[in-house]
N, C-alpha and C positions, 0 to 999 in steps of 0.2 A: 702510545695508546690510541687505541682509532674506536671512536665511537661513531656509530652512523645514526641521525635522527632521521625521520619519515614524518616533519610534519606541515600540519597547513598555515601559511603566513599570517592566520592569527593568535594561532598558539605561539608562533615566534614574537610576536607582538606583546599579547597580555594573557594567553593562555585563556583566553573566552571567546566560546563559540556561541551564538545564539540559530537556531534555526527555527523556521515555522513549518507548519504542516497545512495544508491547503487540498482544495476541494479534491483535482485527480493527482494528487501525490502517490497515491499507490503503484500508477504506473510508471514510476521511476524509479522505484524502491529496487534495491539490489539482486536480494531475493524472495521467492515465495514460494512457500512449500506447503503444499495441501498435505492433511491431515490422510485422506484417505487417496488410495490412486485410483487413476482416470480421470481427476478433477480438471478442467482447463480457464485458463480467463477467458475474454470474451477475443482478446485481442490474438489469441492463438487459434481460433478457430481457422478452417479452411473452407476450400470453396464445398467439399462432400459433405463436412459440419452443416452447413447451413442448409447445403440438399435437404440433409434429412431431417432436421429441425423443423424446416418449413414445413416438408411433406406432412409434419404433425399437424398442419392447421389445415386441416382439409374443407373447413366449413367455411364460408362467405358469411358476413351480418351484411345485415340494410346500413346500420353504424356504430361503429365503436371498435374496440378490440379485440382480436384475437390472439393469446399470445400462449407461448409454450416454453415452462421451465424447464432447461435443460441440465445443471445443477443446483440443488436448492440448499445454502445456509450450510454450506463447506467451511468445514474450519481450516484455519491455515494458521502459517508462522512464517516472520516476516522479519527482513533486516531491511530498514528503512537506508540507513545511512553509516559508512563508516567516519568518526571525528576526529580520530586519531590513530597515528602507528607508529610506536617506537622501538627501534630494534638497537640491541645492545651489543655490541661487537668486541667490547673492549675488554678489560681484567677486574674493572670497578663498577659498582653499583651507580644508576644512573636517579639522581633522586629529583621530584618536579611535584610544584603544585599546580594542581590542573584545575580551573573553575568551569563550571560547564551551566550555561544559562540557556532556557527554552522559553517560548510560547506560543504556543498550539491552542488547537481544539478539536473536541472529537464530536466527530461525526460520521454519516455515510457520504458516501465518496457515489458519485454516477460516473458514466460511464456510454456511448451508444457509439454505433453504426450506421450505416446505411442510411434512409430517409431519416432515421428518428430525429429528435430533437432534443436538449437540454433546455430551460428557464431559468433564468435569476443569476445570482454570481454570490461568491464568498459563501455564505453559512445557509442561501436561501435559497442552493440548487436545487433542480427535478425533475422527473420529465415533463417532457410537453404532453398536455393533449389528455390530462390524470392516466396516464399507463402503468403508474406506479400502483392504482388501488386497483390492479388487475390481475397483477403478479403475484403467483403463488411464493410466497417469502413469510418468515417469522420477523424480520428485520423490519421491524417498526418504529424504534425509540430516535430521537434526536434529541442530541445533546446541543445546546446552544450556548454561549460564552463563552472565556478562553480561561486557560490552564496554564495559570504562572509554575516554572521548575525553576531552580538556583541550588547549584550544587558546588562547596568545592573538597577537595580531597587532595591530601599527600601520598604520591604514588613510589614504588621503586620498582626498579628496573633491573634485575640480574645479572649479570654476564653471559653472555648466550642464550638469552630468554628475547620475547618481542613478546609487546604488549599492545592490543590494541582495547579502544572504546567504539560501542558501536550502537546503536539505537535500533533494539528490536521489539518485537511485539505478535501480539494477537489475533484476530481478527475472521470474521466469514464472508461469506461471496456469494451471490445469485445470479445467474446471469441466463440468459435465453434468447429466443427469438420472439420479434412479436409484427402484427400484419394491422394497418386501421384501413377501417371499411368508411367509404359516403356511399349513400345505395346503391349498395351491390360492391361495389366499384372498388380496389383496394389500391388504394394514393397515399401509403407511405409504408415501410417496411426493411428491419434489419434488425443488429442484434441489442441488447440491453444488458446491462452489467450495476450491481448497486456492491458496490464494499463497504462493512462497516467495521472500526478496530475497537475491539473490547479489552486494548489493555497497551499502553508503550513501558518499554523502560531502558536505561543504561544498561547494556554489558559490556564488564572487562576482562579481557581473558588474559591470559601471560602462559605462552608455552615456550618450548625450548626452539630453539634454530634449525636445530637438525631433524625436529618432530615437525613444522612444518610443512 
């Protein structure tokens, strides 16, 4: 009988995984799928993106900001992480208890380019320079403190089936271009990116082998 497991050396351990979530975690997440199309992150932009984005800021200030949303509080959905994968190959049911331990916190996530700048570290990121009270965005809330999970559950596994667990989620996007002025004079400029997730959770899916 040949069973094949697919997993990470701490499930072969104690079957616990803890992970965190931290400031630019988003851009490592697996996937993201904007709600609506033509939506992009900032990091997919090109060099004609930014052509045309700039060309929006056709105005000079004496000082401060100019800046231009180019998608504004996009929804998306989002696979942060896969924890586990087990595939069943054999004639018997594969049966396991799986504990799954997190702690996070939610918040907005930044993001920049070019001259910009980021401030602070861990939960007390931002732009530099208040760029952020300039930005046309609804995403205003900060969530501060962290968010104990502890989960565990008796799983089985089917014959010809594979099961995984994976941490997906919620979340919208703003991102644009922006230009800072000292008189006249424009000495800094590139793109800006703020993610914020309004919701994680576990899924486990279980399909067949050959649906795959």
């Amino acid at each position: 009988m040949k069973k094949v497991f697919i997993l990470s050396l701490m499930f072969l351990m104690c079957s616990v995984m803890w992970k965190g979530v931290e400031g630019s975690d988003y851009k490592t997440y697996q996937e993201i799928t904007f709600l609506h199309k033509g939506a992009k992150l900032l990091s997919e932009y090109g060099n004609k993106d930014f052509e045309k984005f700039y060309g929006k800021l056709d105005k000079r200030r004496f000082w401060g900001w100019r800046t231009y949303t180019a998608y504004k509080d996009e929804e998306l959905s989002f696979i942060d992480d896969t924890l586990y994968v087990i595939i069943n190959e054999g004639d018997t049911a594969i049966e396991e208890t799986i504990k799954l331990s997190r702690d996070y916190s939610l918040k907005k996530q930044y993001s920049v380019s070019g001259s910009l700048g980021i401030n602070g570290s861990g939960s007390d990121k931002g732009f530099k320079l208040g760029l952020e009270e300039e930005i046309e965005s609804t995403i205003t809330t900060t969530v501060t403190g962290t968010i104990e999970e502890s989960y565990s559950m008796k799983i089985q596994v089917d014959p010809g089936t594979k099961l995984s667990i994976q941490i997906k989620g919620e979340g919208k996007i703003t991102n644009g271009v922006a230009k800072y002025y000292r008189f006249w004079r424009n000495v800094k400029k590139g793109g800006f990116e703020i993610f914020w997730i309004t919701t994680e959770y576990y899924s486990i899916e279980k399909v067949r082998i050959d649906e795959d």
